[in-house]
C-alpha positions as CSV (number, residue, x, y, z in Angstrom):
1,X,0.0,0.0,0.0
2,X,2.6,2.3,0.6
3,X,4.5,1.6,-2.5
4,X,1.3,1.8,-4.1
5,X,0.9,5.8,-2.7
6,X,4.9,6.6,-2.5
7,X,4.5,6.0,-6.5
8,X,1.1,7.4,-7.5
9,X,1.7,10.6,-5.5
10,X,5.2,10.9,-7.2
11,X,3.4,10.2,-10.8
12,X,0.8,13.4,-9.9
13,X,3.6,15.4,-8.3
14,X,5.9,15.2,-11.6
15,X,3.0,15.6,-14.1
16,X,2.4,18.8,-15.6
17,X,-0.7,20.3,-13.9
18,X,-0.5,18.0,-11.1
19,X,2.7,19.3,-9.5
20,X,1.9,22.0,-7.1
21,X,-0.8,20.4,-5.6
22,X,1.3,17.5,-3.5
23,X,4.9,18.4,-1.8
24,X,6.8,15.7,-3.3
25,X,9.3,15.6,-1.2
26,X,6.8,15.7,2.3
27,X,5.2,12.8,0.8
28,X,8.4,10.5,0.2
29,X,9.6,11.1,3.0
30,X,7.1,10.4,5.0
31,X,6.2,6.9,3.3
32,X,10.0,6.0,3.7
33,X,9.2,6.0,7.3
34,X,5.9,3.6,7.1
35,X,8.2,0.7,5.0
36,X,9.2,-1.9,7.5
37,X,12.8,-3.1,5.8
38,X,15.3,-1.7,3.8
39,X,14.2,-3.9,0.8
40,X,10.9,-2.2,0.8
41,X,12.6,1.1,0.9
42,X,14.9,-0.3,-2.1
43,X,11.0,-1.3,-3.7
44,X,10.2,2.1,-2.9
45,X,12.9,3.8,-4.5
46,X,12.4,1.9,-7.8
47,X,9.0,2.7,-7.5
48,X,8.9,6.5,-7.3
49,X,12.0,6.8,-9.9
50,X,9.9,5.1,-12.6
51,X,6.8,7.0,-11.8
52,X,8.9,10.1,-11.5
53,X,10.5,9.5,-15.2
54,X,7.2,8.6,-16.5
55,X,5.6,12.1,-15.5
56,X,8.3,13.8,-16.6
57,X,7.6,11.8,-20.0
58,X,4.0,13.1,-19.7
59,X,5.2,16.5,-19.9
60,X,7.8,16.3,-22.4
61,X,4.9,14.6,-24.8
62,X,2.6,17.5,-24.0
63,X,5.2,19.8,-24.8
64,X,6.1,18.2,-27.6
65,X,2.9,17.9,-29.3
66,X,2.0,21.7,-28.7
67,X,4.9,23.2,-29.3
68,X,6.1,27.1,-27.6
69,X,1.9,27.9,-28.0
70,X,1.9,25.9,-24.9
71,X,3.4,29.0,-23.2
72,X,0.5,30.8,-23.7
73,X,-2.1,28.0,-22.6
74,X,-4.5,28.8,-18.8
75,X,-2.4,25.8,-17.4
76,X,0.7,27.8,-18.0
77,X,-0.3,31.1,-17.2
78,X,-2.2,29.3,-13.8
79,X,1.2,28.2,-13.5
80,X,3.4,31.2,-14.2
81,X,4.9,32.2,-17.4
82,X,7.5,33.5,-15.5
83,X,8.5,29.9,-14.4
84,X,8.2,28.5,-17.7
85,X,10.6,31.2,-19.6
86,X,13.3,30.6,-16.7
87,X,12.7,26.8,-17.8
88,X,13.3,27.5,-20.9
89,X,16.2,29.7,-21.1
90,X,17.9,27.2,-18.7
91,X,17.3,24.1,-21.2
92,X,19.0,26.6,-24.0
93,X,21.9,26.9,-22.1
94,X,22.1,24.0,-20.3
95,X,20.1,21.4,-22.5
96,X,19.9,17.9,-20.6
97,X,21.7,18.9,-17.6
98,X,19.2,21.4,-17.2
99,X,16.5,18.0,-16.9
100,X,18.6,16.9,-14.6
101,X,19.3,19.9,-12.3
102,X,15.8,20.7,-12.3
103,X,14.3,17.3,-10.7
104,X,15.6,19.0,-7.5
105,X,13.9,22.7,-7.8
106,X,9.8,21.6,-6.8
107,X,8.1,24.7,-9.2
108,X,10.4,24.3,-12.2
109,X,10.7,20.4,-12.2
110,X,7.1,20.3,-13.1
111,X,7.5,22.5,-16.0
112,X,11.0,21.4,-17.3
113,X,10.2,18.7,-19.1
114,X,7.1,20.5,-21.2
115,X,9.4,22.9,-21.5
116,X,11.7,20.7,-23.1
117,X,9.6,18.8,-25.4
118,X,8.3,22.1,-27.0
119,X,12.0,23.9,-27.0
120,X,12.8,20.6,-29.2
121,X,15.1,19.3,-26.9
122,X,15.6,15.5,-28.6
123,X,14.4,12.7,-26.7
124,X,17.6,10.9,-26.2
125,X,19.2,13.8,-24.6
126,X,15.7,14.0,-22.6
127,X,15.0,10.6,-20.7
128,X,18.7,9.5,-19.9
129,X,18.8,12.8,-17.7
130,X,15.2,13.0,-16.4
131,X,15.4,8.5,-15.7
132,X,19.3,9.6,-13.5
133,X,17.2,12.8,-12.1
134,X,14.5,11.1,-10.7
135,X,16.6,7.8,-9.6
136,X,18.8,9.9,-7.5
137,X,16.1,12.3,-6.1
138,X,14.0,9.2,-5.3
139,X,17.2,7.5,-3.4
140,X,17.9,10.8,-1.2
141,X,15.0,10.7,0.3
142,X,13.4,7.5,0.7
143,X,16.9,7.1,2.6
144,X,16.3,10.5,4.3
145,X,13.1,9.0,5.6
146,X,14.1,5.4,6.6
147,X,17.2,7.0,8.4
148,X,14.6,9.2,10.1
149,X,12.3,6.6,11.5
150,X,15.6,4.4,12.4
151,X,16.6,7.6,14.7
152,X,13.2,7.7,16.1
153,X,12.7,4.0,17.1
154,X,16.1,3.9,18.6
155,X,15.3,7.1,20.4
156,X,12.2,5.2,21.6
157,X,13.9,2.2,22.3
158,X,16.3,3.7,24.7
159,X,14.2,6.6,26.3
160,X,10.6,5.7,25.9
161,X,8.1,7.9,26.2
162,X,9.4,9.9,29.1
163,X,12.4,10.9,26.4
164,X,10.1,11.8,24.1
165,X,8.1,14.3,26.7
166,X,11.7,15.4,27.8
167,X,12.0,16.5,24.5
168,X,9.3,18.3,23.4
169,X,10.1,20.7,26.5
170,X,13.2,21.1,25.4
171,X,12.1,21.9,22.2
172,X,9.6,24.5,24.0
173,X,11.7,25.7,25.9
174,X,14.2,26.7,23.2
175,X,11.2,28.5,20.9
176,X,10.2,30.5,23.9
177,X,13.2,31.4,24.8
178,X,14.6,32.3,21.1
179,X,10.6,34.6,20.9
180,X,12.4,36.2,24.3
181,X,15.4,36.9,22.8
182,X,13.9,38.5,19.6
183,X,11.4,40.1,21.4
184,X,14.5,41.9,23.6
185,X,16.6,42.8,20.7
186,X,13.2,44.7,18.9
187,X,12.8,46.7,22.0
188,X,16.3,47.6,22.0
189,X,16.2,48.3,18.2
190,X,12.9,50.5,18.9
191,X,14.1,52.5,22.0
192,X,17.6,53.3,20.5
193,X,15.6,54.7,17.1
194,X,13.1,57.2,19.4
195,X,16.6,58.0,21.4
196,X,18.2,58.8,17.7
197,X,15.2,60.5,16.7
198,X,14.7,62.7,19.9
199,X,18.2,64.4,20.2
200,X,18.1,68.1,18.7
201,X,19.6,68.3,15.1
């Protein structure tokens, strides 16, 4: 089941239209902490990198089949325009590595690859670097999020609940005192500006 979300939520996350509705990342993460082994992590990686590269593929298609008019479209301009052109004067400079630097930036990785379908970017020089993009973003943090529930059952395992409770005060006890501390400095800042302003000229 969670393979089954990790990789549809990944699919909707990478497809044009789709992507800023679910934090991909948040998502990964957080069903790389529900897997109970590291070979369903490893099922989870493989999982979320194909359904990664095959939204990007979605994307490149659309762009591919409607060309630079897609700029123009209500997705895009829902979008932002502005995202799109910095898409697509990074795939002219960059080309492929641009498809692969962008699988790490959430906003532009949605539009990269319809932005690189319609700039005419070929399709050999598109899927080897989306395919390595989405493999090593999937890696980084299914691991992130295994490591992460690791840390917490050991933490668990060798303070229980009572280390838990000890540290969530901690944890309170270091906002409220950093609120203090901010709070201090913006009365300092406010009285030495009304002492400034108060001496004759």
């Amino acid at each position: 089941m969670v393979v089954l979300v990790a990789g549809l939520a990944t699919l909707g996350e990478t497809t044009i239209g789709v992507g800023l509705l679910l934090p991909g990342e948040t998502v990964l993460v957080a069903a790389a902490m529900a897997v109970p082994d590291p070979m369903a992590a490893v099922l989870v990686t493989v999982v979320v990198a194909v359904a990664a590269t095959s939204g990007d593929t979605i994307g490149y298609l659309v762009g591919r089949r409607f060309g630079p008019r897609l700029r123009e479209s209500r997705l895009i301009g829902r979008m932002g325009r502005d995202t799109w052109d910095s898409a697509a004067g990074t795939l002219r400079r960059h080309g492929s590595w641009a498809v692969l630097g962008a699988r790490f930036l959430p906003v532009v990785r949605t539009m990269t690859p319809a932005a690189a379908g319609a700039s005419g970017l070929p399709v050999h020089r598109f899927l080897p670097a989306a395919a390595v993009g989405a493999t090593v973003w999937a890696a980084m943090h299914v691991t992130a999020g295994y490591l992460l529930r690791e840390a917490a059952e050991r933490f668990e395992h060798a303070f229980g609940v009572l280390g838990w409770a000890v540290l969530g005060v901690v944890a309170l006890v270091a906002v409220i005192a950093w609120r203090v501390r901010r709070r201090r400095a913006a009365g300092r800042t406010a009285a030495q500006g009304a002492t400034t302003t108060g001496r004759p000229g």
